[in-house]
FITOR-84010 format. One record per atom (N, C-alpha, C): atom name; x, y, z; residue number from 1. Coordinates in steps of 0.001 Angstrom, whole numbers. Layout:
<sites>
[CA,[X,Y,Z],NUM] ...
</sites>
This chain:
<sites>
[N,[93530,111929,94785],1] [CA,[93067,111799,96158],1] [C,[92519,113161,96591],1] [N,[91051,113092,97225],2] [CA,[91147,114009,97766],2] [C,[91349,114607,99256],2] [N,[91104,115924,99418],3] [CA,[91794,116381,100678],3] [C,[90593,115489,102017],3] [N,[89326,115384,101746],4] [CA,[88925,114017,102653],4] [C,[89169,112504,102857],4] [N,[89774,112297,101570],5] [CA,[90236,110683,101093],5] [C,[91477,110900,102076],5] [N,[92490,111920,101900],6] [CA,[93925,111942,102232],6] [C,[93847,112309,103703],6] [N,[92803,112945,104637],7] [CA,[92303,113337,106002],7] [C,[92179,111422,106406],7] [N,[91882,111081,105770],8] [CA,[90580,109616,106267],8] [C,[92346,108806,106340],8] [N,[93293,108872,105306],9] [CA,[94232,108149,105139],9] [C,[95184,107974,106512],9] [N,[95241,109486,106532],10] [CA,[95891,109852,107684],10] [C,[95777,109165,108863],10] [N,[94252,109572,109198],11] [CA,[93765,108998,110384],11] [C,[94329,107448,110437],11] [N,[93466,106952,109457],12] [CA,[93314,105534,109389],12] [C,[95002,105258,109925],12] [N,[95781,106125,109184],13] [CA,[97877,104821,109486],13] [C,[98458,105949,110866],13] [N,[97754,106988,111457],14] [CA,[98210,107202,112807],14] [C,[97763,106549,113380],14] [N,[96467,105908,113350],15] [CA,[95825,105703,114854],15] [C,[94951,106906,115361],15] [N,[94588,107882,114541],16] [CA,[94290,109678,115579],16] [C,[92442,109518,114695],16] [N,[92017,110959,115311],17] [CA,[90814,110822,114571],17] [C,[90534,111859,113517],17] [N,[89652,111981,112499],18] [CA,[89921,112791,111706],18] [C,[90237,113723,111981],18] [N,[89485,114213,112735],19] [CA,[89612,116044,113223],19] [C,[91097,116283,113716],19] [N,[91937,115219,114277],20] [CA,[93487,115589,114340],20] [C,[94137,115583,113590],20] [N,[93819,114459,112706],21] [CA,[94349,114571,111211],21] [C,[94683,115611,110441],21] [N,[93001,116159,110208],22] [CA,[93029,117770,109647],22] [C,[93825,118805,109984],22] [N,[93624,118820,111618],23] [CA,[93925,119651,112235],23] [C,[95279,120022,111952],23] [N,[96459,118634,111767],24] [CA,[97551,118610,112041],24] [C,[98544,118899,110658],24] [N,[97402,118284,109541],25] [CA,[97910,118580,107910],25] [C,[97400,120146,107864],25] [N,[96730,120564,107991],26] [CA,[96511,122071,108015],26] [C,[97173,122739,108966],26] [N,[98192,122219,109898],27] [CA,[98960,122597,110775],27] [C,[100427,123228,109796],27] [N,[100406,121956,109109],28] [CA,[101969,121576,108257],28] [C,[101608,122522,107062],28] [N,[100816,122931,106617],29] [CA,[100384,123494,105346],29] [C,[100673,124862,105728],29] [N,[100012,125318,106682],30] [CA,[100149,127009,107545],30] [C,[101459,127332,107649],30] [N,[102099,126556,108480],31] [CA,[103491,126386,108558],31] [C,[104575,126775,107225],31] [N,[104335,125655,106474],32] [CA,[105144,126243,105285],32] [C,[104419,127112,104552],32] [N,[103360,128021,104077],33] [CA,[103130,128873,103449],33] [C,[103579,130403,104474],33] [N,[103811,130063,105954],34] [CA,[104258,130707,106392],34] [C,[105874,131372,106592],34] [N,[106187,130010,106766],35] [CA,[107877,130072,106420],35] [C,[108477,130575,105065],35] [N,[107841,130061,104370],36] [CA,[108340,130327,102676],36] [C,[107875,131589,102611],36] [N,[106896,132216,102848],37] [CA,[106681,133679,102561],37] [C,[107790,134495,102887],37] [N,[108286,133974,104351],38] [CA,[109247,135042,105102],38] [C,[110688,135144,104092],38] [N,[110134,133972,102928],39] [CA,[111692,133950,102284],39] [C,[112608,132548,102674],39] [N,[111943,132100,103540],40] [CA,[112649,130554,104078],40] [C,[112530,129053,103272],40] [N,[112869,128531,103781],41] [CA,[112691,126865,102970],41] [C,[112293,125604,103909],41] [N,[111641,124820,103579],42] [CA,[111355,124230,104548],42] [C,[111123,122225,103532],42] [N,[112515,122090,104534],43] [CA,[112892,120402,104199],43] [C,[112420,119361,104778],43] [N,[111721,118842,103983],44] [CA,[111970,117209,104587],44] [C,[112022,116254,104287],44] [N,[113245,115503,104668],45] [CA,[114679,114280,104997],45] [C,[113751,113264,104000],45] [N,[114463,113113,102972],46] [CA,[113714,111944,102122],46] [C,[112579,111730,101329],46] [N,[112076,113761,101453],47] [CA,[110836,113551,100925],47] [C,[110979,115074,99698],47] [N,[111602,116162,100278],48] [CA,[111896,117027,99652],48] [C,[111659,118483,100354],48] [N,[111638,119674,99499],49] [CA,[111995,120804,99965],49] [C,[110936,121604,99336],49] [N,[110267,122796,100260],50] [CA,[109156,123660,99657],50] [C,[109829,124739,99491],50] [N,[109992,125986,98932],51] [CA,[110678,127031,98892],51] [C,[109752,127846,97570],51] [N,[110033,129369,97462],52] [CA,[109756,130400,96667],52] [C,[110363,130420,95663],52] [N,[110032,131129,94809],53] [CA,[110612,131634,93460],53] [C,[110069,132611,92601],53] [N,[110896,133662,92239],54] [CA,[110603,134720,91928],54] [C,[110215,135159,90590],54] [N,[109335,135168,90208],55] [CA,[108894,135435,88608],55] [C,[108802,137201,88372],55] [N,[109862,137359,87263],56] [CA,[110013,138474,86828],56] [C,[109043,139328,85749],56] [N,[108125,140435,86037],57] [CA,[107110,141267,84845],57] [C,[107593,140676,83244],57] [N,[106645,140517,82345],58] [CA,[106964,139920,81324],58] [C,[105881,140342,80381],58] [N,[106147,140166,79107],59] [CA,[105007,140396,78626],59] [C,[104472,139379,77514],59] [N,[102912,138550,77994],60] [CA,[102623,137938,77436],60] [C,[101862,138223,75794],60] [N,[100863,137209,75610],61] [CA,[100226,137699,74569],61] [C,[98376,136925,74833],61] [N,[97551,137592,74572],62] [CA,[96148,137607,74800],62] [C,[95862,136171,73414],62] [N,[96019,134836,74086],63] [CA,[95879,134071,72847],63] [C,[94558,134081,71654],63] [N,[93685,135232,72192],64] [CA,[92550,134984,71303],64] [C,[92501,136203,70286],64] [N,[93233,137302,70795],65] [CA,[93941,138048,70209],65] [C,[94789,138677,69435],65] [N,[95958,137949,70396],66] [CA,[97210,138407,69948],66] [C,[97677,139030,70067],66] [N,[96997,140246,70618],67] [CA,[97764,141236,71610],67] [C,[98264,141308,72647],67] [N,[99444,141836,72583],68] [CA,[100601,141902,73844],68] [C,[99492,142366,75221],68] [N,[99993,141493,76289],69] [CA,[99383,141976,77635],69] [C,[101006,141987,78702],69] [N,[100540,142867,79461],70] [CA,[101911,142857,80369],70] [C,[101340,142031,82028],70] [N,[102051,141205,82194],71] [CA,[101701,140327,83252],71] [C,[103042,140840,84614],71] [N,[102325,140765,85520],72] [CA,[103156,141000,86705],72] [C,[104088,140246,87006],72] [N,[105176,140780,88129],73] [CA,[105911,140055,88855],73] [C,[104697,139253,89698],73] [N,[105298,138068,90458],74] [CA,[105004,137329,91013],74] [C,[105867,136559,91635],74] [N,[105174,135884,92995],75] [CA,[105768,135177,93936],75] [C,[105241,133313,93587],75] [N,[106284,132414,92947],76] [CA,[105244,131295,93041],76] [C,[106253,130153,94237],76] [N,[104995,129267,94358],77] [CA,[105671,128171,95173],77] [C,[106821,126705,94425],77] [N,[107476,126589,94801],78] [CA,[108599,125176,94638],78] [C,[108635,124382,95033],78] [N,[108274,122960,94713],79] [CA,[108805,121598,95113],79] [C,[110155,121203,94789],79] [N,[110862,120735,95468],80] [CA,[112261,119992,95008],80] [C,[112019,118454,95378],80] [N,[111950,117927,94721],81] [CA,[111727,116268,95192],81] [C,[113233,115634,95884],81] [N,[113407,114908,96998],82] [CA,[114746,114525,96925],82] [C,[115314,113561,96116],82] [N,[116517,113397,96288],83] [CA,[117149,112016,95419],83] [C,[116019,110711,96018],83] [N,[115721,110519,96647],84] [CA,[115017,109295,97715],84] [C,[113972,109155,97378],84] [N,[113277,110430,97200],85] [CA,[111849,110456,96651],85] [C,[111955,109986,95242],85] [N,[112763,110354,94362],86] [CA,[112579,110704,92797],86] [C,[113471,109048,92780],86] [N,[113988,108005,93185],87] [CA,[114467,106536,93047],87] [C,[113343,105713,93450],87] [N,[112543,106533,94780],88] [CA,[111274,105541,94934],88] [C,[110092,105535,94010],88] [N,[110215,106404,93285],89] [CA,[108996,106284,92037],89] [C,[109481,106445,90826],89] [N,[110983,106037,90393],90] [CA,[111418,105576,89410],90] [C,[112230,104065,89873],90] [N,[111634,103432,90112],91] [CA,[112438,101895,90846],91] [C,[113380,101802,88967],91] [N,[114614,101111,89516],92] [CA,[115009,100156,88322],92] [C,[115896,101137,87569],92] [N,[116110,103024,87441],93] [CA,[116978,103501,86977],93] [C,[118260,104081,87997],93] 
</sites>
């Protein structure tokens, strides 16, 4: 899906018009890249949890190479799916 298919979706099962749509998923998006930066987590009830995670300097290897490269620390992003989420798209286990 894309981010106009999933704008149009929106609209279409609020009732709102695109431009609130957008407005309001780019609301929720700001939000948690904002929160999670500060180090926070940000849940929701049945659907799951966004949060950080910390990747430690390491050293890879240049696959065309083979020579060692040293790759940075880094900050990446986390999904946690909930129990609710992860039964509704495995029906039957």
């Amino acid at each position: 899906m894309t981010k106009a298919e999933l704008i149009e979706a929106i609209a279409d099962s609020a009732g709102v018009s695109k431009a609130d749509a957008e407005r309001t998923v780019t609301a929720f998006f700001d939000t948690v890249v904002a929160e999670t930066k500060k180090g926070g987590k940000v849940a929701w009830p049945n659907f799951g949890s966004f949060s950080t995670t910390e990747r430690s300097a390491r050293t890879g290897r240049n696959p065309q190479t083979g020579e060692p490269v040293q790759i940075k620390a880094s900050t990446a992003m986390k999904f946690s799916a909930s129990s609710t989420l992860k039964s509704a798209l495995n029906p039957g286990r």
